[in-house]
Each structure stands twice: as C-alpha cells, then as structure tokens.
N, C-alpha and C positions, 0 to 999 in steps of 0.2 A: 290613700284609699285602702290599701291592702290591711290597714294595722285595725282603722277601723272597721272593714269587712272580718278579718280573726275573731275581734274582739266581741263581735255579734256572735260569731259563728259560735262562742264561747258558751256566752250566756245561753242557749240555747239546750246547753245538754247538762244530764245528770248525772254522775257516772260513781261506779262502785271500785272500791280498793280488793286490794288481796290479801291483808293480814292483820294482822293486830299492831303493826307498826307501818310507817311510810316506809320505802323503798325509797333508793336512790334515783330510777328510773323513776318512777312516782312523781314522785318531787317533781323530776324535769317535764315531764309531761304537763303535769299541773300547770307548772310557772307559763310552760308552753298555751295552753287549751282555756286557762280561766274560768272554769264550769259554771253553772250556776246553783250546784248543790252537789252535796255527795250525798250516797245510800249506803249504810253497812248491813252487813249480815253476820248471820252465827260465827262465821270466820273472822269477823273481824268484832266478837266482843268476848272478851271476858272478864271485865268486871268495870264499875265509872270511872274508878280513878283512869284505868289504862283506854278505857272506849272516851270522853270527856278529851284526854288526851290527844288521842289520835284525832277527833275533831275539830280540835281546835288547831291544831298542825295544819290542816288539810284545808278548813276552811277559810286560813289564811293566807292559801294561795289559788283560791275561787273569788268571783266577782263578787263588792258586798252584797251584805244581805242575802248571803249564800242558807238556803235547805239544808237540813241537817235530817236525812229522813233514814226511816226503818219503816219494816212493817212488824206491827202489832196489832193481829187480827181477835187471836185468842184462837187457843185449839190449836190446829196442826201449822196454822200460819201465826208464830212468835219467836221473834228475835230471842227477845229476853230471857225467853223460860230457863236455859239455866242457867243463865247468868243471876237473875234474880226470884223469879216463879213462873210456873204454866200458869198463864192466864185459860179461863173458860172459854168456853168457845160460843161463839155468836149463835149459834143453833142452839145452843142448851143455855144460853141467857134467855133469849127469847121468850125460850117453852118455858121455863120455870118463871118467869115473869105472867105469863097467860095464866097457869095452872094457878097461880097465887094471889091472880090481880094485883100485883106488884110492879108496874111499870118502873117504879125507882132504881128496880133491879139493872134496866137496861141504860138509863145516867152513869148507875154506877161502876158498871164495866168500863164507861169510856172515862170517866173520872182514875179508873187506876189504871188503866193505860195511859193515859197523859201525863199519870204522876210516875209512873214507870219511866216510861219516854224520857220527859225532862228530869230524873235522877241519872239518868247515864249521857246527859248533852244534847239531845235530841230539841228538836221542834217542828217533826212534822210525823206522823206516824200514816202510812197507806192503807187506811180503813176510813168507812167500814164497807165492805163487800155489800151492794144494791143487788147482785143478781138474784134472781128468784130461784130458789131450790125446788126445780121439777125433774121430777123423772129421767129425765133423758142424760141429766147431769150428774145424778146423784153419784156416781162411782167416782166423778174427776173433781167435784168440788165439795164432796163430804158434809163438815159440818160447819164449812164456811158460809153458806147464804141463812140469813136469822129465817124465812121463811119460804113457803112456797104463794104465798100471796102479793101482789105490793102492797097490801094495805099491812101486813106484818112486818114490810121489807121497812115499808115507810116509816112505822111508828118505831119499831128497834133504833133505824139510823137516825131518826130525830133525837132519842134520848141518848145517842152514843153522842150525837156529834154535841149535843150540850154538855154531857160533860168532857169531852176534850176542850169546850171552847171556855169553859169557866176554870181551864187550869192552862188557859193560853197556847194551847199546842194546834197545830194544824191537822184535819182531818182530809183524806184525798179516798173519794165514792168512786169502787168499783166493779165493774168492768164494763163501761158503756160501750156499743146502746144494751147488752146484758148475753151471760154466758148461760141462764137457766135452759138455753134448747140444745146447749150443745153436748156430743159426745167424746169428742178429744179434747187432750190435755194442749193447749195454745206452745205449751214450753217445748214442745215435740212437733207436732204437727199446724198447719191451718185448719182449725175447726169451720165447718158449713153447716149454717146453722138454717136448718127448712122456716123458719119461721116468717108468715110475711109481716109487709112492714103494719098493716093494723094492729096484728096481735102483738110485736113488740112496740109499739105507741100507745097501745093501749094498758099494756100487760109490764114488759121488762124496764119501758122506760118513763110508766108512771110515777116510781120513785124519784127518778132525777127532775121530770118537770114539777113534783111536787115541795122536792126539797132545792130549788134549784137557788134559789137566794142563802141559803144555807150551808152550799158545799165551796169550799175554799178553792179546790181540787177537783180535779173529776179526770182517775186515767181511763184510756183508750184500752181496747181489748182486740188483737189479732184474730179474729175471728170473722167470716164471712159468711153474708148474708143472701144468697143466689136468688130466695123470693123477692126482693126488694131492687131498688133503681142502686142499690152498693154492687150486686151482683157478687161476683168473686173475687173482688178486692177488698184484702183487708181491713176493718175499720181504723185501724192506725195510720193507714197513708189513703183513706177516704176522704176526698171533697167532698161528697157527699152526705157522709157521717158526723164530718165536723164543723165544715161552712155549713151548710145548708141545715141538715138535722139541729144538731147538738148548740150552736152560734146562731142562728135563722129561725128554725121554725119553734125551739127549745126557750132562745134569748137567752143561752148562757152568757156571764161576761168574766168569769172567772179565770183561773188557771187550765189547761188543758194540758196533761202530761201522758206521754204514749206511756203503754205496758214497755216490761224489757226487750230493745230492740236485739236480744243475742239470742230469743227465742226465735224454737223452729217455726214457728207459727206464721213470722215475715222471713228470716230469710230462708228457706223455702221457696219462698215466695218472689223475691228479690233480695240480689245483692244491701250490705247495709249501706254504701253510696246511693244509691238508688232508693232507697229507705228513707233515711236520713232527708235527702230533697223532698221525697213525694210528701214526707209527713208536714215537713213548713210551708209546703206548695197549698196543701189540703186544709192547713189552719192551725196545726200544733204548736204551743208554744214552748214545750220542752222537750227533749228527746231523752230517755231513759236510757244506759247501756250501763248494765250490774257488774263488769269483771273485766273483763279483756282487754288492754289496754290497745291491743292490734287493731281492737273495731273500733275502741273510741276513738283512734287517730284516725284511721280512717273515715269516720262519718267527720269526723271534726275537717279535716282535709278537702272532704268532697266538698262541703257545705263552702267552702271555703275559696276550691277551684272553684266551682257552677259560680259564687257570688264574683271572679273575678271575670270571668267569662262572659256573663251574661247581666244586662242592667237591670232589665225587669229585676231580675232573681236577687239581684245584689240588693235594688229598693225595697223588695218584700222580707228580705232577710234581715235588711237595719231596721224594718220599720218593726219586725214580727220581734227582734230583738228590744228593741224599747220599750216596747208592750208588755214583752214578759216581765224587762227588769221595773217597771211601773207596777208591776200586781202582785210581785214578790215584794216591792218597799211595803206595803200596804199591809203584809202579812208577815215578815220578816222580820226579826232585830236580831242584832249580833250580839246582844245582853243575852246571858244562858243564868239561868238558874243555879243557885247558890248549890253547891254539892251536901250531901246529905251526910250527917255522922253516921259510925256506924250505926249507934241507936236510931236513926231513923230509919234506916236502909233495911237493917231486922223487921221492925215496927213495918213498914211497906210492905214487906213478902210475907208479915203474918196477915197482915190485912189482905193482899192478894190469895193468900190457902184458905181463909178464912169464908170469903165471898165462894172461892170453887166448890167449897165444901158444901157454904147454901145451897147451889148451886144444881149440886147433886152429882158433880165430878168428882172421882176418886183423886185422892191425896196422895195417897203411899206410895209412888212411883215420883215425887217433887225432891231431889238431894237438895241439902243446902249447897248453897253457889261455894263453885272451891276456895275463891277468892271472894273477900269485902274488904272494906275499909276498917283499917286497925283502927281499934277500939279507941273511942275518942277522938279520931281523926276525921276529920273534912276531905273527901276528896277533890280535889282541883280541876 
C-alpha cells in the first residue's frame, strides 16, 4: 500500500530544478518523488544543447510521459529570451493584429513559441494568459493579457493555441477563473478580487468556457474571490472553483494544474501540507512547486502521510492519480524533437526579431545568445 500510495503521490506534482545541471541531492529526491513533469526557468537555460540536457536527465527519473514545461508568454514572461530571442508580447500581438486585420499575426506568435519550445527539449509552454486586461490589474499583469475584452482574449488564444498545436507543443490557459480584477501580485500576496461571480462568468471566464475543448491545460490562480460562494479561499485549493465551477458547471475534462504552490499567494494562506491536500481534495490534478526542494518533499510527504492515514484520502489520491497520468498519456510522448543545427537555430531567432519588429517592438536591446550550437552541429 505505501509504495503505491508514493507513487500516486508522485505523479501528482510538477516541480522546478536549481541550475543548469542536476545536483546530487536532485538526483535523490527525484528517484525518491517520481514527479510527473519538471519546469525550468531562466536559471536553468542556457543554451539546447545544455537545457535538452538537463531534461533528458531529469525526466528520466519522473513518471513516464513526464512534462517538460516552460513559460513562453512573450514580453516580460519568457524563458527563452536570451537564450535564444525576446519573444513579443501577447498585448502588442494582439493590437498589431486588430490595427492590420491581420489575425495570422496571433497563429503566428504561437507557432514560434512552439518552435522555440521544442528546440531547446520542451513540450509544454504555460500560455496563453486568458485574463482580461482591466484596469485594476494593469500595474501587476502589464502587457501579458492580449486584451481587455474576452471577445479579444478569446480570438488572440484561439490563434495562439493553433499554432502551438500544429507544431505539437502543449498550451496551458491562464489564470482561472481570471486575475483582470485584481490588484496584487499572487507571488507575494493573496489577491481579493471584488468581482461577483456573474461578472466573472460572464466576463473573466468567457474565454475558458468558450475555448474549453481547446485547452489542454488550464492553471489555477491564488487569488480570492469574497463576492462569490469561493469566499476567501484560494482558487487553487477551491472545491468550489474546480469541482463545481471549472469541472461541473464549465465541463472541463482536461488537465488541471495549480499556479506555483511557493507563492505568497497560498502559503500565506496555508501551510504547503495543507496546500498540497486541500488542492487534490478540491479537484487538482497536478501540483506546481518551481524551486525548493524543502517544499516539494514536504507537500510530497504530506500527500503521502494524509493518503497513509486516511482511506477516503488514500482512494481519492490513487484515483486523482490515474486520472492525471490517463490525460498526460494522451498528451505526452517521450519522443523530443530532433535538435536544431546551428543554421537552424540562427534561422529561428531571425525569424523570431523579425516577427517583433512587425510587431512594432524594439530590437536593439535582443544580444545574440552567448551560447549556440557549433556550427554544423546538432544539439542532443
């Protein structure tokens, strides 16, 4: 019982490295925890051959058909930028898509993010951003939501997620049910967002039930909603938000994966043992933790005691377990895309300055990456 209860416990979380190589501690944790995806970040890329690398290390000591995610928003949220180019930003594809009647424009941002992605080992990138860009947000989410309308929100993510889906990458829409009311940053604080629930059902979470056959992914956002039957419980360990809303009244049947559980946003709020539980209790099927390895054992552990302690908890954890790893096969292969020459990998980041410059983003602040692939080589 116990080996199988870990091994659920496993599958259930996503967790982030610390460097550009595995650690020794790394390692043992891994072989211990069996994730069900890892996430890197700027810390951990600098260039495919060494990020291709490190993921292939890594996610052969995770359960198969292991995630292999980043975020590549564009603008101020991209892994890549210098590693390979600043991508644009979803607000200024948008507009320059509107202003031109050019809807191609928004394909083809998600077309070179996918082809970004999968050059440095990637298959899953965390976009595109569904919130709506109002007012109240404008200082904490910038020029990450494509619009202030959903009907802008909607048509940008349709054309993003087409083209990641026609170069096979996975797209994950967020920040449900939507961050466009709020005034804090989730990474720091628990945002309260006034908004009741018609206006966010009608408003924030139009995009999701419009694109809802469409989204592979769809993370959770720390954020509470006091007008609503959520009250001031986070949407990330909400039964409310994710059984009922999101899974019930919504018909998601997708992936459901929480925001970074090491933001101040939940534990603030609660401990991540407590975390960890309430979000598999509430309907989540993955748990996010981007660094720490302190917190991942710990949620990993809890999840682990509560399933040895308790049967209910233990059946809903094997069952919430199988579910997940059912809808990762589906989406998933361990087959990675053939490494790029350096000729291609140039060819990519002209084609990405090239798009920003349509674009109407400035150029002259993009260095080339310190590192590529010697000339004539494949990276691995």
């Amino acid at each position: 019982m116990t080996a199988n209860v870990r091994h659920a416990a496993g599958r259930l979380l996503v967790v982030g490295l610390g460097g550009t190589e595995l650690t020794g501690l790394e390692r043992a944790w891994l072989k211990l925890v069996r994730p069900a995806g890892i996430i890197l970040f700027k810390r951990n890329i600098a260039d495919p051959a060494q990020t291709r690398a490190l993921m292939r290390e890594a996610t052969a000591l995770c359960t198969p058909g292991a995630l292999r995610c980043v975020d590549v928003e564009g603008g101020t949220v991209d892994r890549l930028r210098d590693a390979l180019a600043p991508m644009p930003s979803a607000l200024a594809v948008s507009r320059r898509a509107v202003e031109t009647g050019n809807a191609s424009l928004m394909r083809e941002h998600g077309e070179l993010a996918a082809r970004g992605v999968k050059a440095f080992g990637f298959n899953a990138t965390l976009a595109p951003v569904l919130d709506l860009g109002l007012p109240a947000s404008a200082k904490v989410m910038g020029t990450r939501c494509a619009a202030a309308t959903p009907q802008g929100v909607i048509e940008y993510a349709g054309h993003f997620l087409d083209g990641l889906t026609a170069h096979g990458v996975i797209g994950c829409a967020k920040h449900f049910p939507g961050l466009g009311g709020g005034t804090l940053d989730s990474h720091a604080a628990t945002p309260s967002i006034a908004r009741t629930f018609d206006e966010l059902w009608r408003e924030d979470m139009l995009p999701y039930r419009e694109l809802r056959d469409a989204l592979p992914m769809i993370m959770v956002n720390h954020a509470a909603y006091p007008a609503t039957r959520g009250r001031v419980t986070p949407a990330s360990v909400s039964r409310f938000w994710i059984a009922a809303v999101l899974r019930g009244r919504i018909g998601y049947r997708g992936l459901i994966l929480s925001d970074d559980m090491e933001m101040g946003g939940i534990l603030g709020f609660m401990p991540i043992e407590e975390a960890a539980a309430a979000a598999i209790r509430a309907g989540m099927d993955l748990i996010e933790i981007c660094h720490s390895p302190e917190l991942i054992l710990r949620a990993y552990e809890s999840l682990v005691a509560e399933g040895e302690k308790s049967a209910p908890f233990r059946s809903l954890l094997l069952a919430r377990s199988r579910e997940s790893a059912r809808k990762r096969a589906k989406l998933c292969s361990d087959d990675r895309a053939p490494a790029l020459s350096a000729r291609q990998f140039a060819a990519l980041r002209g084609r990405i300055l090239r798009f920003r410059e349509t674009i109407g983003e400035p150029v002259a602040s993009s260095p080339a990456p310190a590192q590529q692939p010697p000339a004539g080589a494949a990276s691995t």
